[in-house]
Residue, then its C-alpha position, 0 to 999 in steps of 0.5 A: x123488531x129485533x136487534x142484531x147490532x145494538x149501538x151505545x150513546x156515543x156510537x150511536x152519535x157517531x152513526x147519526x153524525x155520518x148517516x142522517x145528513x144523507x138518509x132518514x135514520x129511525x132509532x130503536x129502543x127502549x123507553x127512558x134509555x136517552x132516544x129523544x135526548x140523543x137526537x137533540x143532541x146530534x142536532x146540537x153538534x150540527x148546529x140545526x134546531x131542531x123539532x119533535x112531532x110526537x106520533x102518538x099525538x098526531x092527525x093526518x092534517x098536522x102534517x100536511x096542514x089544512x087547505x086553503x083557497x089562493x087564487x082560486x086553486x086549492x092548497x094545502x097549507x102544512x103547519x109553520x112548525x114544519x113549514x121553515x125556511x131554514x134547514x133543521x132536525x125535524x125529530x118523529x119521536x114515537x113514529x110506529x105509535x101513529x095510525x097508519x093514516x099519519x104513516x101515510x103522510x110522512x110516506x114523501x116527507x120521509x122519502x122525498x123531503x117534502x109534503x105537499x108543495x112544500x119541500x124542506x130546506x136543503x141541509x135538513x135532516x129527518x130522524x124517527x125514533x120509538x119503541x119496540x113491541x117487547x117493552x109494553x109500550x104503545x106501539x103499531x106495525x110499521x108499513x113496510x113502505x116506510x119501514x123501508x124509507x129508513x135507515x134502522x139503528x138500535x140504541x142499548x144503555x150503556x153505563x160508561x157513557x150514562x156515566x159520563x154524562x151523568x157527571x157533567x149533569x151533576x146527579x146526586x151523588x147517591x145516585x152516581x155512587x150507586x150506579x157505579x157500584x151497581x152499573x148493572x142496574x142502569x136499566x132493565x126491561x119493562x115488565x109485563x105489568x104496571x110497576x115503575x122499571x129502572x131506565x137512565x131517566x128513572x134514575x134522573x128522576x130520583x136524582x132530581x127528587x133527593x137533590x129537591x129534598x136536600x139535607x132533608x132526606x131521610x132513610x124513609x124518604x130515599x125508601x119511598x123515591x127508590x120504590x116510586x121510581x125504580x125496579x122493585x128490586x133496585x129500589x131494595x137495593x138501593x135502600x140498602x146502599x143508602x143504609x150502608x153510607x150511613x154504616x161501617x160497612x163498605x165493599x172497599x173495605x171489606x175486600x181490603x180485610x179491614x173490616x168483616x161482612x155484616x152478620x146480624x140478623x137485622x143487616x141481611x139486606x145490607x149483606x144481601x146488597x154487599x154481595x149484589x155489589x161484589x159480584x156488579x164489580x167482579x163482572x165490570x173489572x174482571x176480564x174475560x179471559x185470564x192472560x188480559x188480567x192486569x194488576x188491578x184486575x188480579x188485586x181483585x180477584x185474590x181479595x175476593x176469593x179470600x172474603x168468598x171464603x169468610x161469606x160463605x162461614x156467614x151464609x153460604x146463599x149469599x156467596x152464591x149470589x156472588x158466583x150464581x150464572x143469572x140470566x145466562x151472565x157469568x162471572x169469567x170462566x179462569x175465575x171460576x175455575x179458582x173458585x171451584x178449587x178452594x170453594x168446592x162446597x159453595x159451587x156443589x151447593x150452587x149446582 
């Protein structure tokens, strides 16, 4: 399925808290983006317990249960997890990874609340959650006789809300510090093939496994987690970024003129990750359109014209990574209007 209004953590909350109390909501997204923990959530801030059947791992008959003779009358007997007496978030995490023979069965539980004899407690609430056919997962056509008995919402990874949360978690503070350098690389799509990908539970993973290693942690040991966790690319990126802690060089200080960008042969990752990062902070603070510049914003843009100049006298490739348009993600148009007229050679070498 295809998004047409993609939803944040937050956003998304605010939509569960207003929807599902009245309507199955089935939430879409990729793998690792917070699905499953937004929904605990919710059902935290409702105050319902709540419960998760996995779809990929169910049968038919763990559902409706199994029958039983009472009385001398056949009855199916659904299964105490969902057979409760008080209200509660019953959660169908992976929903179209199931056989259509199991769609069947949440068909009334869906639509009508009940399975079988058996009815949910009034106050209970219903909400699916999967994949989408594009992020390689596994996934099965949904009928449109239940995709039509809920309500679709789309959840996107969002930094500033990750961020916030991560905070309150306390992430290992290479990790945060990273991502806040770096708030671009917070997810990326699955790829085609099997390699680890960057998602917020990624980076969860490598926070939990340097704060497992502690003082311990070497350069080798954040090398060989960034690379079993992260998208190829970021796991560069980051080993690099950890290699830049342990230097002079810092993004702040350079754009400040205190200190000069890296320029030995043996620092070209760590120059590569420099321009990485000046271009994550140029798209995060500079605003789209120029009359919406404040202070801050117009600090930035003056500095960073300034160290384009000194980057390009060291390597005119890694100054266009700055200003590069990639995957159809610019930097503001004012700004590269400014960068045009006192960098004519980087933006003719660059087209």
């Amino acid at each position: 399925m295809n998004p047409i209004v993609t939803l944040t953590q937050k956003q998304l909350l605010d939509f569960l808290l207003n929807v599902a109390p009245v309507r199955p909501v089935f939430v879409w997204g990729a793998p690792g983006i917070g699905k499953s923990a937004l929904v605990q959530n919710f059902a935290d801030s409702v105050g319902l317990p709540c419960v998760s059947l996995l779809g990929s791992q169910l049968a038919p008959e763990d559902l409706i249960g199994v029958p039983q003779i009472i009385d001398g009358v056949s009855r199916f007997c659904p299964p105490a997890q969902i057979a409760r007496a008080t209200p509660y978030c019953l959660f169908l995490d992976e929903l179209n990874a199931c056989s259509q023979e199991v769609q069947k069965a949440f068909y009334s539980l869906i639509h009508e609340r009940r399975i079988g004899e058996y009815s949910l407690p009034a106050g209970s609430v219903v909400i699916g959650a999967g994949n989408r056919a594009q992020d390689a997962a596994i996934v099965r056509p949904m009928s449109s006789a239940l995709l039509n008995r809920m309500v679709h919402v789309h959840l996107r990874a969002a930094y500033a809300d990750w961020e916030e949360w991560a905070h309150g978690a306390g992430l290992h503070a290479l990790v945060l510090d990273y991502l806040h350098a770096r708030p671009d690389h917070l997810w990326n799509q699955p790829p085609k093939h099997e390699e680890p990908f960057s998602t917020p539970r990624s980076w969860h993973m490598l926070s939990d496994a340097l704060s497992s290693y502690g003082e311990a942690v070497t350069s080798a040991v954040v090398e060989t987690l960034a690379y079993a966790t992260l998208s190829p690319a970021h796991a560069q990126s980051f080993k690099s970024f950890h290699k830049q802690r342990n230097s002079q060089y810092r993004l702040e200080v350079i754009l400040s003129g205190s200190v000069q960008w890296p320029h030995a042969p043996e620092d070209r990752d760590l120059l590569y990750f420099l321009a990485q990062a000046l271009r994550g902070r140029l798209l995060s603070e500079l605003p789209k359109l120029k009359e919406d510049i404040n202070t801050e914003a117009r600090d930035l843009a003056h500095n960073a014209k300034a160290r384009l100049k000194s980057l390009a006298s060291i390597s005119l490739e890694m100054a266009q990574v700055v200003v590069a348009r990639e995957e159809g993600i610019a930097l503001p148009d004012w700004f590269m209007v400014e960068v045009v007229r006192d960098l004519p050679r980087l933006i003719e070498r660059k087209v």
